[in-house]
C-alpha positions as CSV (number, residue, x, y, z in Angstrom):
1,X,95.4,204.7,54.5
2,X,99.0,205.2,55.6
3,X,100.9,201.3,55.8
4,X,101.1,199.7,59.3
5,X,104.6,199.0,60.6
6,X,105.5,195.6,60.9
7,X,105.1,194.6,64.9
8,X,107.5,192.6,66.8
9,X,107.3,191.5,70.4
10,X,110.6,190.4,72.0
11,X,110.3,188.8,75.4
12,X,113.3,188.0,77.4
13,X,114.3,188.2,80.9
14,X,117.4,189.8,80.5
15,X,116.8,193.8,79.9
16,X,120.0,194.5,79.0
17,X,120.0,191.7,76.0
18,X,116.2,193.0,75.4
19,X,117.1,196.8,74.9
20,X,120.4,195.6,72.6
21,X,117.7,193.3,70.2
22,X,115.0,196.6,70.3
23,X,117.3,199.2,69.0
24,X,118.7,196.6,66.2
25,X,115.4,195.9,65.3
26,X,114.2,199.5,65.1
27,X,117.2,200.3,62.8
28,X,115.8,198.2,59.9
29,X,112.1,200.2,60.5
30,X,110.4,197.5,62.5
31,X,108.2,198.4,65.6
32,X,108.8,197.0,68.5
33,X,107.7,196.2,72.4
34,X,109.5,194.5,75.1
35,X,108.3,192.2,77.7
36,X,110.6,190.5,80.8
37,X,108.4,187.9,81.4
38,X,105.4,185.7,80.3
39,X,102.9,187.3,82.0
40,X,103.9,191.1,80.9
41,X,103.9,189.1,77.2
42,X,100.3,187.9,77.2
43,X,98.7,191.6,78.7
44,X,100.6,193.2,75.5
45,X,99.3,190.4,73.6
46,X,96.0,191.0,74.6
47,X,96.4,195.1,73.8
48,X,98.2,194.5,70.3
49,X,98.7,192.7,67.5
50,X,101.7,192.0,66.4
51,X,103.4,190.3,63.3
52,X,106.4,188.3,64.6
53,X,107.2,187.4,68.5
54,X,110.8,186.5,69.7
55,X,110.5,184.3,72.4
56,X,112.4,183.1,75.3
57,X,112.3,179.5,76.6
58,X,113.3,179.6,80.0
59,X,111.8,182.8,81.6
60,X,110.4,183.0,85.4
61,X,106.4,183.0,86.3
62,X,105.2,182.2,83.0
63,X,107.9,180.4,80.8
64,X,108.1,181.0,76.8
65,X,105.9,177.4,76.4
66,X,102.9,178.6,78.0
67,X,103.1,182.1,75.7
68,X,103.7,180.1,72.6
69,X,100.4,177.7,73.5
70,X,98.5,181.1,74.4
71,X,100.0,182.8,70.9
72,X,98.3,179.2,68.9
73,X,95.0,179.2,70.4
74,X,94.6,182.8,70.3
75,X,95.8,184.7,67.5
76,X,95.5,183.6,64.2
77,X,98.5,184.3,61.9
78,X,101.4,185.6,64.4
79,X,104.7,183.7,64.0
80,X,106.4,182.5,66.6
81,X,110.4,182.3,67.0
82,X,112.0,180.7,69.9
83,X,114.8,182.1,71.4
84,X,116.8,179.4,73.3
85,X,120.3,178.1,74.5
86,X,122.6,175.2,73.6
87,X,121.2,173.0,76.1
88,X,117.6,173.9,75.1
89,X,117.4,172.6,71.2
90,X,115.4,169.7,72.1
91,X,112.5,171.8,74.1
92,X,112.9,174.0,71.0
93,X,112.5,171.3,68.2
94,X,109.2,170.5,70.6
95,X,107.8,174.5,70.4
96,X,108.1,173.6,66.1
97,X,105.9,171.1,67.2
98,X,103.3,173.2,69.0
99,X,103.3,176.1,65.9
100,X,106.3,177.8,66.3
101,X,107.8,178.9,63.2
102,X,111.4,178.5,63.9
103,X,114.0,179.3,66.5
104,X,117.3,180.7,67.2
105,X,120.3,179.9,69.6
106,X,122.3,181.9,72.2
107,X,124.2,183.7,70.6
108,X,123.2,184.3,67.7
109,X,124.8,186.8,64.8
110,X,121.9,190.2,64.1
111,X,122.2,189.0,60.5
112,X,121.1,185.5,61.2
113,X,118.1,186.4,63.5
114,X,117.1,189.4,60.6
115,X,117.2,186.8,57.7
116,X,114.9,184.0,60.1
117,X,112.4,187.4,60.7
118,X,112.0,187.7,57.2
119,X,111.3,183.9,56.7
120,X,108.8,184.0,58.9
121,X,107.1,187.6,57.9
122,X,107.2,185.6,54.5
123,X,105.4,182.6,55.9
124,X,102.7,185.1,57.6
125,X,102.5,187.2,54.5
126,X,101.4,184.2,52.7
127,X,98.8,182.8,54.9
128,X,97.4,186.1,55.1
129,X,97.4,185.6,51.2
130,X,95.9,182.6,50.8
131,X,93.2,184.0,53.1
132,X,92.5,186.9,50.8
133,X,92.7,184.7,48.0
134,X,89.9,183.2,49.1
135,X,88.1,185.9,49.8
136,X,89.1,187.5,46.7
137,X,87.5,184.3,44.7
138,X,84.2,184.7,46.7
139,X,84.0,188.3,46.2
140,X,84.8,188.2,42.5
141,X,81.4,185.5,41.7
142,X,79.4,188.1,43.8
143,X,80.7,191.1,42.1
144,X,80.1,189.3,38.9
145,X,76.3,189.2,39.5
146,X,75.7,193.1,39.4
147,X,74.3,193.2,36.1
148,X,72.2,196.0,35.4
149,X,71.3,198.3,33.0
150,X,68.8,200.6,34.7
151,X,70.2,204.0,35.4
152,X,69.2,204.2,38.7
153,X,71.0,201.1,39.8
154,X,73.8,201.7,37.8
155,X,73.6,205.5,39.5
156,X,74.2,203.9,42.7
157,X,77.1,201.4,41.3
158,X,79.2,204.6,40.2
159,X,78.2,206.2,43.9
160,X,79.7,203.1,45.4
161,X,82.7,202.9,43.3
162,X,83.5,206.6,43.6
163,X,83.2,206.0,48.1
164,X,84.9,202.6,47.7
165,X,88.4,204.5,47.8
166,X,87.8,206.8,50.8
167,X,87.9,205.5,54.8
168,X,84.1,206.8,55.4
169,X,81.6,204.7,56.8
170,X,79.0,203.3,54.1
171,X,75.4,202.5,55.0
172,X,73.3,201.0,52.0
173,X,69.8,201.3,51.9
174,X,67.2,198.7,50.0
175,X,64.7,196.0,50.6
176,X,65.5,192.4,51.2
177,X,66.9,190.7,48.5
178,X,68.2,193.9,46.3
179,X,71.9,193.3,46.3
180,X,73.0,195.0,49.1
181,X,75.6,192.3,50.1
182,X,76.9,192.5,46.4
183,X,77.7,196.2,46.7
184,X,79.5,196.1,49.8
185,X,81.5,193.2,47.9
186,X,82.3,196.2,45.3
187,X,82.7,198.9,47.9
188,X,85.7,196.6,49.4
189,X,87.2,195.3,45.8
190,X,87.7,198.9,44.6
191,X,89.2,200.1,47.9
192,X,93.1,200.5,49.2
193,X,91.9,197.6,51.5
194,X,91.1,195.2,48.8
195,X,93.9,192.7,49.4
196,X,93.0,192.5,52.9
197,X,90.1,190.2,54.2
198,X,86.2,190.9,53.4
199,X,83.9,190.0,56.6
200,X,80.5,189.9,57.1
201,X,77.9,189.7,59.8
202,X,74.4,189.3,59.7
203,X,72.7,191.4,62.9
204,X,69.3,189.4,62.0
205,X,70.5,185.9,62.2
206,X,73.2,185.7,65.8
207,X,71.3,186.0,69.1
208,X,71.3,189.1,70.5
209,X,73.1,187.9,73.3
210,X,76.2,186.8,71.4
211,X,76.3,189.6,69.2
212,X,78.5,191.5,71.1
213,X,81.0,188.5,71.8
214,X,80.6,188.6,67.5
215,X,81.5,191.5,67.0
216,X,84.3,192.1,69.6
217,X,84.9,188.7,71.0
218,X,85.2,187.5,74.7
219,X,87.7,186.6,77.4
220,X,87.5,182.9,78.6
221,X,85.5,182.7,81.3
222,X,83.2,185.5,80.3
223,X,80.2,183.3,80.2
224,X,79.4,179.7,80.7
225,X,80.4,178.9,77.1
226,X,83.4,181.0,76.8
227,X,86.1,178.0,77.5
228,X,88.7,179.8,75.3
229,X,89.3,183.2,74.4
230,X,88.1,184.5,71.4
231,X,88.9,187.5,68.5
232,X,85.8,189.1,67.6
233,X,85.1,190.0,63.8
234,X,86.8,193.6,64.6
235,X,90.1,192.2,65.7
236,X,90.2,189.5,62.9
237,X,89.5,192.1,59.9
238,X,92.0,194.4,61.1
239,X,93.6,196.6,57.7
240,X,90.2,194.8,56.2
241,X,86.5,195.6,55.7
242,X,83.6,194.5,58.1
243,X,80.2,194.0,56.5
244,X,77.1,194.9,58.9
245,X,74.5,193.1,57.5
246,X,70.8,194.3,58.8
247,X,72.2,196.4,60.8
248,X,68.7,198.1,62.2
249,X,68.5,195.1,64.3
250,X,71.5,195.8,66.3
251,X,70.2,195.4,70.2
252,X,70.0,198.5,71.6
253,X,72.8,197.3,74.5
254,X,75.0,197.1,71.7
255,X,74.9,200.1,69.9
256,X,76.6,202.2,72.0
257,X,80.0,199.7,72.0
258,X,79.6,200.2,68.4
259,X,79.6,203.6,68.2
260,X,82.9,203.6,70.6
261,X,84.6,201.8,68.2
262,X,83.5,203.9,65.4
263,X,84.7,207.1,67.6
264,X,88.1,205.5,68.4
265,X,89.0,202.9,66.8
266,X,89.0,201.0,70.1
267,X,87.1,197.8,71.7
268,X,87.0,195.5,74.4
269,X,86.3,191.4,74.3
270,X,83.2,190.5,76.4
271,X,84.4,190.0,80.2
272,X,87.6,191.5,79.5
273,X,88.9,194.9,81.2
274,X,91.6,195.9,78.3
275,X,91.3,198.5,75.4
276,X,92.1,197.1,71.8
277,X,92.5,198.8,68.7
278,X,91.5,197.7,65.6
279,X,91.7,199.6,62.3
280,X,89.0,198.4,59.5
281,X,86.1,199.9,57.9
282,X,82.5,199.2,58.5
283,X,80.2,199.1,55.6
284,X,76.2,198.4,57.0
285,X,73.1,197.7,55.1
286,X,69.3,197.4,56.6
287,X,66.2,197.2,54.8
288,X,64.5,199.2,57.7
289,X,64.2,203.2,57.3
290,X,66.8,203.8,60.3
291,X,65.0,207.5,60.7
292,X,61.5,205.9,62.0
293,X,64.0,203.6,63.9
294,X,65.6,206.3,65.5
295,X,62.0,208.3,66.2
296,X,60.8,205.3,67.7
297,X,63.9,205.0,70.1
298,X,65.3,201.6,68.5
299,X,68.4,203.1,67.6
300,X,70.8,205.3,68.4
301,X,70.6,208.7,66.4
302,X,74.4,209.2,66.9
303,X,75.1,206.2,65.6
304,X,73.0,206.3,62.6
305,X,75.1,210.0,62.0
306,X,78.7,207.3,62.3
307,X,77.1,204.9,59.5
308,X,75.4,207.3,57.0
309,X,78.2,209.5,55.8
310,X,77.5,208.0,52.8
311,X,74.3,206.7,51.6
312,X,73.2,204.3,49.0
313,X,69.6,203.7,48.0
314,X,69.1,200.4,45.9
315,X,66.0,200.5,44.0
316,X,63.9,197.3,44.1
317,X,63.5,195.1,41.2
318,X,60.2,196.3,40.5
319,X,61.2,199.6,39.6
320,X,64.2,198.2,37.3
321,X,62.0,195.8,35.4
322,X,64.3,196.0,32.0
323,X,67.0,194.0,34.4
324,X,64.8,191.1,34.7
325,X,65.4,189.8,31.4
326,X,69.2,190.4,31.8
327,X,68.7,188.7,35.2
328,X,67.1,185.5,34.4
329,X,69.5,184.6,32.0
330,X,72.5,184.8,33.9
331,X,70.7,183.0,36.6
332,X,69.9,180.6,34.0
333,X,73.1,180.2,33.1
334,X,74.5,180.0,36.9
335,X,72.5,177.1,37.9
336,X,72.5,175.0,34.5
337,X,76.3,174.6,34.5
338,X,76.2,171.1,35.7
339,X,73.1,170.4,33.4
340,X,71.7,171.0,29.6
341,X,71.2,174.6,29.3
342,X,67.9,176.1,29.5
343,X,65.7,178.8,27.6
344,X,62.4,180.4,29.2
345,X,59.6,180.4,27.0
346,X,57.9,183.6,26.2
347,X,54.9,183.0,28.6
348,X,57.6,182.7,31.3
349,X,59.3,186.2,30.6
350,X,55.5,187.5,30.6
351,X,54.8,186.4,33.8
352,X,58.0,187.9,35.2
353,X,57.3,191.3,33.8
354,X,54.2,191.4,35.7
355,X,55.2,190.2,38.7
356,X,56.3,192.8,41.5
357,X,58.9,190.9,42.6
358,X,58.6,191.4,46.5
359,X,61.9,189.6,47.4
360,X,63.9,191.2,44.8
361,X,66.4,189.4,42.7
362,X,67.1,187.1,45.8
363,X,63.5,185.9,45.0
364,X,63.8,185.9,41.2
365,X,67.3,183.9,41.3
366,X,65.6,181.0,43.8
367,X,62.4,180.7,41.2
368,X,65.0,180.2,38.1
369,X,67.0,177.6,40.5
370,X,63.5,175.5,41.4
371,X,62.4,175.9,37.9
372,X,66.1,174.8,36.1
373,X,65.4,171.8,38.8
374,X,61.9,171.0,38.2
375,X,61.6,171.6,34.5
376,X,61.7,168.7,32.2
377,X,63.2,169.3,28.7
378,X,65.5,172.4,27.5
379,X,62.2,175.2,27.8
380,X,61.2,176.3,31.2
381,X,57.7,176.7,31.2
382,X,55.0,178.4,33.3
383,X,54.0,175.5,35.2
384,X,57.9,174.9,36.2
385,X,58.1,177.8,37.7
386,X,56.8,177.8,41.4
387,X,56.0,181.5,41.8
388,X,56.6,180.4,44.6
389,X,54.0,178.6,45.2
390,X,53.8,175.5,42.9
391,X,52.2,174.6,39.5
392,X,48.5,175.7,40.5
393,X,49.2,179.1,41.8
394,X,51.3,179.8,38.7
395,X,48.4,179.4,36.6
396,X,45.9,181.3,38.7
397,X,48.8,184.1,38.9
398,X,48.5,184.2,35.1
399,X,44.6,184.1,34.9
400,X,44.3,186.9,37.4
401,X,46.7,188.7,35.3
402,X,45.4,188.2,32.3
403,X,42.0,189.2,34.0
404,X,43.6,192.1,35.0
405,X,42.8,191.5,39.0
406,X,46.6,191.7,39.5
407,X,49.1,193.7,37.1
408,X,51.3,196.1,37.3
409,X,49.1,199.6,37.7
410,X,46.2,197.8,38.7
411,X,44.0,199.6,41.6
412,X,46.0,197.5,45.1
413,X,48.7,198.7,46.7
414,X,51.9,197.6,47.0
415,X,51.9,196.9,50.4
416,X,48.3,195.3,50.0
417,X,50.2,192.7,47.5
418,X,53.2,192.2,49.7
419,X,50.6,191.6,52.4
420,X,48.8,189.0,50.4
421,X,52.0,187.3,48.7
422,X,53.2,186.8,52.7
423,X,50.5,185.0,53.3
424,X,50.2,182.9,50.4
425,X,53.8,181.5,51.2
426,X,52.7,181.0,54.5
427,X,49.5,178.9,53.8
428,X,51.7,177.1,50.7
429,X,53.7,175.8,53.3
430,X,51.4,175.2,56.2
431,X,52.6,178.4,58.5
432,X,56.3,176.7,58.5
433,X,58.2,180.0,59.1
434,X,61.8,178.6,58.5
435,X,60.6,177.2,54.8
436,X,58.4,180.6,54.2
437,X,61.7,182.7,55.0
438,X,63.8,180.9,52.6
439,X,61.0,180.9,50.1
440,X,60.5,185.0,50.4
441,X,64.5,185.6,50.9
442,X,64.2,187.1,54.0
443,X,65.1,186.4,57.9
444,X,63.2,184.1,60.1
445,X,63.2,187.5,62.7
446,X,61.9,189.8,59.8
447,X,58.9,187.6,58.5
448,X,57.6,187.4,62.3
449,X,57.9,190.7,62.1
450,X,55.7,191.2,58.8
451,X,53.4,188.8,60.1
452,X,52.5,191.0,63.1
453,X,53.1,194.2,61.1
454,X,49.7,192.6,58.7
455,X,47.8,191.1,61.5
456,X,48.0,188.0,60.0
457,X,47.0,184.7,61.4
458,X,47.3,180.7,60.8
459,X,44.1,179.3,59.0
460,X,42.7,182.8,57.5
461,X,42.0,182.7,54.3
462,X,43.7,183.8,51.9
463,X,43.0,187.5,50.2
């Protein structure tokens, strides 16, 4: 990825003094745009981002106040530096107030204004890197939970980290509750954008009507809520990584914008009539087999072509059952920090190894929370564990194990023991569909979903 120039907006409304200020500003390699007047400043504004902005005071239509209030409430880490005269110190002591970084009088030396500049690219630089600290911290406890040592998983972990350092598009494949979020975490640590920020959205958990103001942000006015503008999560990741989380159930009205961006590069906020350019990279993940999507005219085909230059495939957790072990403890370990540390009895680790796991190592890592919570001495035993349905169903999980109605290799599907775990969280929890979600590791939207997919109903019994 070739560096972006550091942008500077100068707005003035004297051309001559503007065109003097651009060309010494161009000789020490910044870029630069010129506006006479507050109004010509906000339409750039609103085109580009830009770094630092040299601003006049006193300017005709739209005076430098009204840009430096618009600058504040719209973009995040631009620096502001007033330009102003003898007479106008005071009204510039009051723009430091508002946010302005700093500001300069008439005249001024080239040397004075460059050395200010780089105080205040300085004072950007390091909110950016606070940011990205953040970030960083985040990203480095979710990297740290890819442990693993089944080959197909760690297949996929070398596929990622060989793509991580290219510009393609990323679209990772796997059921709920596999990790997907955790790779795209990797993807973004290993890349050339790694020190820039890490965003994520879920396409399963916003409306679908504010999706779009998500993902490219709106003009104020655009809609009855839209009292400010707003940067989408394109504009705000910009030199970064955006994370498309279930991306399968991106409305169909949508898609298209999407794939315009992918194309280009460019956007435009909800309500508003300007293109924007944004450069990040989208990484996606969907636990939906986008190819029946696409047959069944859901989603887009070309888009699906913009996401899948590369593919990853995560294996569920029932197919990389030497993990689990590995698993538990860490998750063991993770949630008995604050506590006495914990060990799983023997029984416990039995019980995992035949259980098919159906919301991956999302599920696994809530059973060993409940069960660090619930369990009373340093041993977590069967009846602590809440698979995921409390003490009793535990035990008749074991004896219909141990009876060999359900193990692994036993004569019922898959999908016939998906079905039947679905509905045995529902009735656990009396058909609450927000607690049944969280108890599954899965989407509010998606378990609606299953439930019509397996005809199931409130106050059937049980299979």
């Amino acid at each position: 990825m070739d560096s972006i120039p550091i942008a500077i907006l100068a707005v003035d409304d004297e051309e001559s003094y503007l065109d003097v200020l651009k060309s010494a500003l161009e000789r020490e390699g910044y870029f630069v745009q010129t506006a006479t007047d507050g109004i010509a400043a906000i339409d750039i504004l609103q085109t580009l981002p830009f770094d630092v902005i040299l601003l006049d005071i006193m300017m005709p239509k739209v005076d430098g106040i009204a840009v430096l209030k618009y600058v504040k409430d719209n973009l995040l880490d631009t620096q502001v530096i007033m330009l102003t005269g003898v007479n106008e110190i005071s009204i510039a002591v009051d723009c430091m107030r508002m946010g302005a970084y700093h500001y300069v009088t008439k005249p001024y030396s080239t040397t004075e204004l460059l050395a200010i500049i780089d105080r205040a690219l300085e004072r950007k630089r390091l909110l950016v890197q606070n940011k990205a600290l953040r970030s960083e911290l985040a990203r480095l406890a979710l990297c740290s939970d890819i442990i693993s040592q089944d080959k197909s998983f760690l297949d996929v972990v070398g596929l990622a980290e060989r793509a991580a350092p290219t510009e393609s598009s990323i679209l990772i494949q796997g059921e709920s509750g596999t990790g997907k979020e955790l790779i795209a975490n990797f993807i973004h640590r290993n890349s050339v954008r790694k020190d820039q920020l890490f965003l994520a959205l879920s396409c399963s958990s916003i409306p679908e009507t504010l999706i779009e103001s998500e993902l490219f942000g709106h003009e104020k006015g655009a809609f009855t809520d839209a009292v400010v503008t707003k940067q989408g999560l394109v504009e705000i990741a910009h030199g970064g990584t955006l994370f498309l989380d279930e991306v399968g159930e991106m409305p169909t009205i949508v898609q298209p914008k999407l794939l315009r961006f992918l194309e280009s590069r460019e956007f435009r906020r909800v309500g508003g009539n300007q293109n924007l350019r944004s450069d990040v990279r989208i990484v996606s993940a969907t636990n939906k087999d986008l190819s029946s999507e696409v047959a069944a005219g859901r989603f887009r085909e070309d888009l699906l072509y913009r996401l899948n230059v590369i593919v990853l495939d995560l294996p569920p957790l029932r197919e990389r059952k030497k993990d689990i072990p590995l698993l538990a403890e860490h998750f063991l370990k993770k949630y008995a920090k604050t506590g006495r540390p914990r060990r799983l009895d023997e029984s416990v680790l039995q019980v995992f190894m035949k259980y098919d796991w159906p919301g991956n190592v999302r599920e696994l890592e809530n059973v060993i929370e409940r069960a660090v919570i619930l369990s009373q001495d340093d041993l977590i035993h069967v009846e602590d564990l809440a698979l995921p349905l409390g003490r009793r169903s535990v035990l008749d999980f074991v004896e219909a194990a141990s009876t060999k109605r359900i193990h692994a290799g036993s004569a019922i599907s898959l999908a016939e023991m998906h079905k039947a775990h679905v509905e045995a969280v529902l009735n656990s929890v009396k058909w609450d569909k927000k607690t049944a979600a969280k108890i599954l590791g899965i989407s509010v939207k998606t378990l609606y979903g299953k439930i019509q997919a397996y005809k199931l109903s409130e106050g059937r019994r049980p299979i």
